[in-house]
C-alpha positions as CSV (number, residue, x, y, z in Angstrom):
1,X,-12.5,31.9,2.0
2,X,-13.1,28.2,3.4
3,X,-17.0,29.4,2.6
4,X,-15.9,30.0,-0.9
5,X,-14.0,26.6,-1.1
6,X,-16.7,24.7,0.3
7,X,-19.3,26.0,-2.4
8,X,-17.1,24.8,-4.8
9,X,-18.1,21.4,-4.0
10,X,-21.8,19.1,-3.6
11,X,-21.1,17.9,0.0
12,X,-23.3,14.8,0.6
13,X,-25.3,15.4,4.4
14,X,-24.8,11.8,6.3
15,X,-26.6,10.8,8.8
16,X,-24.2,8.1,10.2
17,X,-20.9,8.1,11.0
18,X,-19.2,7.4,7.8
19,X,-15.8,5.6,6.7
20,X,-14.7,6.1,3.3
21,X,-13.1,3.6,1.1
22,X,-11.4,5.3,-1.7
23,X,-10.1,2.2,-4.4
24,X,-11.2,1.5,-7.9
25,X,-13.9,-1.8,-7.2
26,X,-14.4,-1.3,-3.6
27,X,-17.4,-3.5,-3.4
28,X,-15.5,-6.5,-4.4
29,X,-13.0,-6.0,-1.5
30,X,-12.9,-8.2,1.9
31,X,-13.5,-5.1,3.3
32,X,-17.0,-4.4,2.9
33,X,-17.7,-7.3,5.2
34,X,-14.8,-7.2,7.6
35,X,-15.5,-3.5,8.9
36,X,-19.0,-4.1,10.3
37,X,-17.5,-7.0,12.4
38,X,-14.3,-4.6,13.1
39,X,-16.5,-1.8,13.9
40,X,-18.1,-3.2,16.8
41,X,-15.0,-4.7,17.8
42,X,-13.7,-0.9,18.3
43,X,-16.7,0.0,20.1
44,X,-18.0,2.3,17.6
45,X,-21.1,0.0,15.5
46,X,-22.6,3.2,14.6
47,X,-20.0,3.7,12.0
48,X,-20.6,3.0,8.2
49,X,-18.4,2.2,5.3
50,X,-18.9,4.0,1.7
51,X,-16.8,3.4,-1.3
52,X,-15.8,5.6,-3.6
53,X,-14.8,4.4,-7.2
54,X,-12.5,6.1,-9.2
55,X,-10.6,5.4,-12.6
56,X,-7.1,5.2,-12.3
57,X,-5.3,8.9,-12.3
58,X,-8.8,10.0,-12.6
59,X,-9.5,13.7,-13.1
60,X,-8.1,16.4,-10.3
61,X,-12.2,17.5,-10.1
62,X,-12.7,13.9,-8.9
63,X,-10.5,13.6,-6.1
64,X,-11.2,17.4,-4.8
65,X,-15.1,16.2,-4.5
66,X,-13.6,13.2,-2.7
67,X,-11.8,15.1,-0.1
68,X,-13.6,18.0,0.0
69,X,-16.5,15.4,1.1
70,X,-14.4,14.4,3.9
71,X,-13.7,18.0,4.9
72,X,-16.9,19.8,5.0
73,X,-18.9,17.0,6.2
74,X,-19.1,16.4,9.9
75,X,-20.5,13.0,9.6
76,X,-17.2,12.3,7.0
77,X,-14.9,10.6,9.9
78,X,-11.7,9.8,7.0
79,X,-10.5,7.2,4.5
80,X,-8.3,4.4,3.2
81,X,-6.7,5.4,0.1
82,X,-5.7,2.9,-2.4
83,X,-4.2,3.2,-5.9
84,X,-5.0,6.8,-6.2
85,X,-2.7,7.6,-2.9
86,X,-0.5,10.4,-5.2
87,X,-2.8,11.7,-7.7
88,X,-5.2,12.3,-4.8
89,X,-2.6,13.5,-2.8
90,X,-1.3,15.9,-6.1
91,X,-4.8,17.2,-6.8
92,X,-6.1,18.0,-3.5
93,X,-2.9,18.9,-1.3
94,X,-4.1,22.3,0.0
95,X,-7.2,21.3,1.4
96,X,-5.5,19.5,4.5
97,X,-5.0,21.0,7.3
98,X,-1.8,18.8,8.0
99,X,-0.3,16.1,6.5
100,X,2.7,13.9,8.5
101,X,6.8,13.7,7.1
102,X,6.0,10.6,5.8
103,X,3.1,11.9,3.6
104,X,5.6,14.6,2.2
105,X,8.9,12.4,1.4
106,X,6.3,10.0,-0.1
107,X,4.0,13.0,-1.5
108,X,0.7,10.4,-1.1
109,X,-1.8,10.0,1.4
110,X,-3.3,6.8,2.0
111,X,-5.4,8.0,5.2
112,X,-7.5,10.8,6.1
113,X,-9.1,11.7,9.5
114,X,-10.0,14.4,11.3
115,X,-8.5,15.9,15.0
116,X,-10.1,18.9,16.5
117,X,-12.1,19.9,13.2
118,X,-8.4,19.6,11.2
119,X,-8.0,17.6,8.4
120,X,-5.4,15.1,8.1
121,X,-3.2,13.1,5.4
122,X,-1.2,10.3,6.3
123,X,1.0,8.1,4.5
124,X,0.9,4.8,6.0
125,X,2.5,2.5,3.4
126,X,5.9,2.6,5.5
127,X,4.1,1.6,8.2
128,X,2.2,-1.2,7.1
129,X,4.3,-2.2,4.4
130,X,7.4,-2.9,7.7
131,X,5.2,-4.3,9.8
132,X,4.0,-7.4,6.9
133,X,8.2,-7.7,5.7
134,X,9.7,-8.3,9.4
135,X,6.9,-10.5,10.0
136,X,8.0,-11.9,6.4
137,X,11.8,-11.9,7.0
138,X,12.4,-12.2,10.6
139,X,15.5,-10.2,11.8
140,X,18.7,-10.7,10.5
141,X,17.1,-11.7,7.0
142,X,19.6,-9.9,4.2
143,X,22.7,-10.8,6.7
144,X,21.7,-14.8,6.7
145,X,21.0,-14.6,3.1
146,X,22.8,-12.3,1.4
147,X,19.6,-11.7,-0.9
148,X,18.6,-8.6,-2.8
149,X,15.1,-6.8,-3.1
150,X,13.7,-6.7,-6.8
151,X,10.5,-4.9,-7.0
152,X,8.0,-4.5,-10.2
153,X,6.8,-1.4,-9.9
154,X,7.9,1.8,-9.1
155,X,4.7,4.0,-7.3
156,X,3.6,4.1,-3.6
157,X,4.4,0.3,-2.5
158,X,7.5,0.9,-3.8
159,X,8.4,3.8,-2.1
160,X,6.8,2.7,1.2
161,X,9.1,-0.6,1.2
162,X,12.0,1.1,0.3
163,X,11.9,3.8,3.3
164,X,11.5,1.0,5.6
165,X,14.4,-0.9,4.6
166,X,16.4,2.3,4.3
167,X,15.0,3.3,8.2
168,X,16.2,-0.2,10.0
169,X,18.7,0.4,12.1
170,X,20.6,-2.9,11.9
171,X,22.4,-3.1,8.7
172,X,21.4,-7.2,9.4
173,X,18.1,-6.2,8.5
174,X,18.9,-4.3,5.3
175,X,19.9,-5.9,1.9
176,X,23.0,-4.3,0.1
177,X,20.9,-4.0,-3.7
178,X,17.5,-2.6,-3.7
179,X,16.3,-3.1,-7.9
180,X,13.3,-1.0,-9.0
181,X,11.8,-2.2,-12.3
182,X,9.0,0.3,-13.6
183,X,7.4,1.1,-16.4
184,X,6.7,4.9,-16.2
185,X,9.8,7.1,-16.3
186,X,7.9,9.9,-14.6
187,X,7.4,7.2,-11.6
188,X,10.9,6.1,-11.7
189,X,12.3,9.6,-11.2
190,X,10.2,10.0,-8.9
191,X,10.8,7.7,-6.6
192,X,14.9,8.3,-7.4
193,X,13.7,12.3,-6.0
194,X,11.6,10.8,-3.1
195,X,15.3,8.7,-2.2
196,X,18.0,11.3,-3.5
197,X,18.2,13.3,-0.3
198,X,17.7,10.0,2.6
199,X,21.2,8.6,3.2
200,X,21.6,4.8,3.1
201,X,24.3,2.4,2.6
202,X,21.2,0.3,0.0
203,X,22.2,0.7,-3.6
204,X,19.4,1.5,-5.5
205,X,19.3,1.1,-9.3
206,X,16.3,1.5,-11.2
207,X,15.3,0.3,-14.6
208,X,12.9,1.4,-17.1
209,X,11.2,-1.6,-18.4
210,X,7.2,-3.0,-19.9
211,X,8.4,-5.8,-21.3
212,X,7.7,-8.9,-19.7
213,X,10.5,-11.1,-21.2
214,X,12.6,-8.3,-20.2
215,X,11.5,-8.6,-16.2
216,X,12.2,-12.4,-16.5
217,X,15.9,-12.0,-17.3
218,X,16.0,-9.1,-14.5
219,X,14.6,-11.7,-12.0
220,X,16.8,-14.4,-13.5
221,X,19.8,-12.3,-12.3
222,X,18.2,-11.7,-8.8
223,X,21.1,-13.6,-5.9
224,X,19.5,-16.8,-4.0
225,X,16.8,-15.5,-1.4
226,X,16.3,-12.6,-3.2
227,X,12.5,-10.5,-2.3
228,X,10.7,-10.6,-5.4
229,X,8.0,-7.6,-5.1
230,X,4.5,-7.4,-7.5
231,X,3.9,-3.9,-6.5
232,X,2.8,-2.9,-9.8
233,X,-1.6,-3.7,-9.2
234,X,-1.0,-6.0,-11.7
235,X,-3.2,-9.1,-10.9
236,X,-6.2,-7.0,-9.0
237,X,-6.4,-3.3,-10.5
238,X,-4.8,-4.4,-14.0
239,X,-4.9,-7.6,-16.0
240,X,-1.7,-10.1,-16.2
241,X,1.8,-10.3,-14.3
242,X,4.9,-8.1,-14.3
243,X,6.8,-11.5,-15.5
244,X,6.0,-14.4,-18.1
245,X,5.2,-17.6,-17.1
246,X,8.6,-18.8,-17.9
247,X,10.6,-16.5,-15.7
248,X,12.0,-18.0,-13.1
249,X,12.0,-17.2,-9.4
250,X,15.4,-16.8,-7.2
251,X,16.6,-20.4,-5.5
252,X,15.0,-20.2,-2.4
253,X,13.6,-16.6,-3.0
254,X,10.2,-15.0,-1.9
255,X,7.9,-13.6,-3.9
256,X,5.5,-11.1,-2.0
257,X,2.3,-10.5,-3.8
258,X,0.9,-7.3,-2.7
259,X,-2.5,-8.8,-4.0
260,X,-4.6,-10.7,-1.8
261,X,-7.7,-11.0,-4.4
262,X,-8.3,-11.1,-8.0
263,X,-6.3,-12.9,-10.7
264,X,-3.0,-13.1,-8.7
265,X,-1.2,-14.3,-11.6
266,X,2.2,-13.4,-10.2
267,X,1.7,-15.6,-7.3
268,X,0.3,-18.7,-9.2
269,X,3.3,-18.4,-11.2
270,X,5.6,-18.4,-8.0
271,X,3.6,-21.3,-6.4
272,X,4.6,-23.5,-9.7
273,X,8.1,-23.0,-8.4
274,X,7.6,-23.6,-5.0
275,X,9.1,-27.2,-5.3
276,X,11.3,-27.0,-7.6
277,X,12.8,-23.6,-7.0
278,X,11.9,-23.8,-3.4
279,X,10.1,-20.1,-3.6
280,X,8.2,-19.2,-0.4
281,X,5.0,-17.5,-1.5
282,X,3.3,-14.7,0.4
283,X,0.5,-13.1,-0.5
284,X,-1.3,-9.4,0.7
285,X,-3.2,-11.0,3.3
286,X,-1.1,-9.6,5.7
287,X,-0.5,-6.2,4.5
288,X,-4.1,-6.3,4.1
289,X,-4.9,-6.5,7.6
290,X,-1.8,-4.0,8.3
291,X,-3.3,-1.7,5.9
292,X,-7.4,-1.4,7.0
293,X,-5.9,-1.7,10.8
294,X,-3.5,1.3,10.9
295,X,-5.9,3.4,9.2
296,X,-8.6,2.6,11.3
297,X,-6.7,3.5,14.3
298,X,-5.9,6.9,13.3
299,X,-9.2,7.6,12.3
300,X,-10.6,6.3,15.4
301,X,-8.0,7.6,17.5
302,X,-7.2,4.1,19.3
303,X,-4.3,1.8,19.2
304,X,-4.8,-1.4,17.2
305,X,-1.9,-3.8,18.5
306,X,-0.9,-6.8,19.5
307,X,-4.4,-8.8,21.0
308,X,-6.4,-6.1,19.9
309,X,-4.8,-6.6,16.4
310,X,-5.0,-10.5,16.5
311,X,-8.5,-10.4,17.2
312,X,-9.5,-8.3,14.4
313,X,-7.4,-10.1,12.1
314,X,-9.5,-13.5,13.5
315,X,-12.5,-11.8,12.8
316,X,-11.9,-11.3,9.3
317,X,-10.3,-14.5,8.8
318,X,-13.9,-16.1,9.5
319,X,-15.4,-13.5,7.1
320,X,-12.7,-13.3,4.6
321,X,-10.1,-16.4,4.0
């Protein structure tokens, strides 16, 4: 039967070690010259990076092929998943071996590696996405501010930063209103499906919305120190910003741009309103880093922590920033 499967497919033969990058314009990501340096860091230089462009819910042929490659192929180590995380996860479920709780409440994968000849599916958004907000927030954030989370966008990010919040065990570190602004019904209901079932003292409420003027007034209704969220791609993948120029930013609010490259026109606009609104800015760097490091690790089957972690994210601030 896994013969059967297999022949299905047109498995590429490496002959090195290979890392996949699964995006949609890989070559113009940090990455590509990071990992080399990171590589060797690990220990392992024999290891090579590939990316793999696809179009945005591309077809369920394409991200078989993709995994299959990853499957079949002994020299196929695993892959980062980006912006294809559920539709890859949708199309090509039942050729992993395993995939971990937090790939099932979240039904993505954003890694995929190998033990003992298995193949694996992780979702590491929770992950990465919690370690990039505490180092954000600091503890005690929601409880010293009494801010709210508003996020634009309502796939994978989303979720991820949701099931963190809902999993700190302080209440101190977990804001009473959680807003969800997206433009897909299908995505909204299921991210309300994904949530349904977890119990949580957050209040979710979740709003249907494309309409940029629309998102202003939203944000315009946000608390002080309010988390504003550009988790919709918007900026990198697509054109433009979930809000207009004129929207303004909660009084001494954040705005987290998942985005560390591209037009980042979410962030410009919060940096305008640094001064006079007194927004902190963050960008993706971070959960950049988080991102490439936790995947790596699991591929690699090492720990990537503390110095370990700060030197690889000095590495790639020489390459990168």
């Amino acid at each position: 039967m896994a013969e059967e499967i297999r022949g299905q497919y047109q498995i590429a033969a490496n002959q090195q070690p290979t890392f996949y990058f699964i995006g949609v314009t890989t070559t113009k990501s940090s990455i590509m010259q990071v990992f080399p340096r990171w590589t060797k860091e690990l220990g392992r230089p024999e290891v090579v990076i590939e990316g793999v462009d696809l179009k945005l819910h591309d077809s369920v042929e394409a991200y078989r092929q993709a995994v299959a490659q990853i499957k079949y192929d002994p020299h196929s180590l695993g892959a980062l998943v980006t912006a294809h995380k559920i539709s890859l996860y949708e199309a090509a479920r039942d050729l992993f071996d395993y995939v971990d709780p937090y790939a099932q409440i979240c039904g993505e994968v954003s890694c995929i590696s190998k033990r003992d000849g298995a193949l694996e599916g992780h979702a590491k958004d929770p992950i990465t996405s919690g370690l990039s907000l505490d180092a954000i927030l600091g503890d005690n954030y929601f409880a010293r501010t009494g801010g709210a989370v508003l996020s634009f966008g309502s796939g994978g990010s989303t979720t991820a930063i949701a099931l963190h919040l809902i999993n700190k065990p302080s209440a101190s570190d977990r804001p009473r209103r959680f807003f969800v602004v997206g433009r897909s019904a299908r995505s909204i209901e299921r991210l309300q499906q994904t949530l349904a079932n977890l119990k949580t003292d957050i209040a979710f409420e979740y709003i249907q919305n494309d309409d940029p003027k629309r998102n202003d007034t939203i944000m315009e209704q946000m608390p002080p120190a309010s988390i504003i969220v550009n988790a919709t791609g918007m900026g990198k993948d697509l054109p433009g910003s979930p809000v207009t120029d004129k929207g303004l930013f909660p009084m001494n609010g954040i705005a987290w741009e998942l985005n560390y490259r591209g037009e980042l026109g979410f962030m410009h606009q919060a940096r305008a309103q640094s001064d006079t609104r007194k927004v902190r800015v963050e960008d993706g760097w971070l959960y950049f880093l988080h991102g490439w490091t936790q995947v790596i690790a699991q591929v690699y089957h090492q720990e990537i922590r503390g110095e370990r972690f700060d030197r690889l994210a000095a590495v790639a601030k020489e390459i990168a920033r």
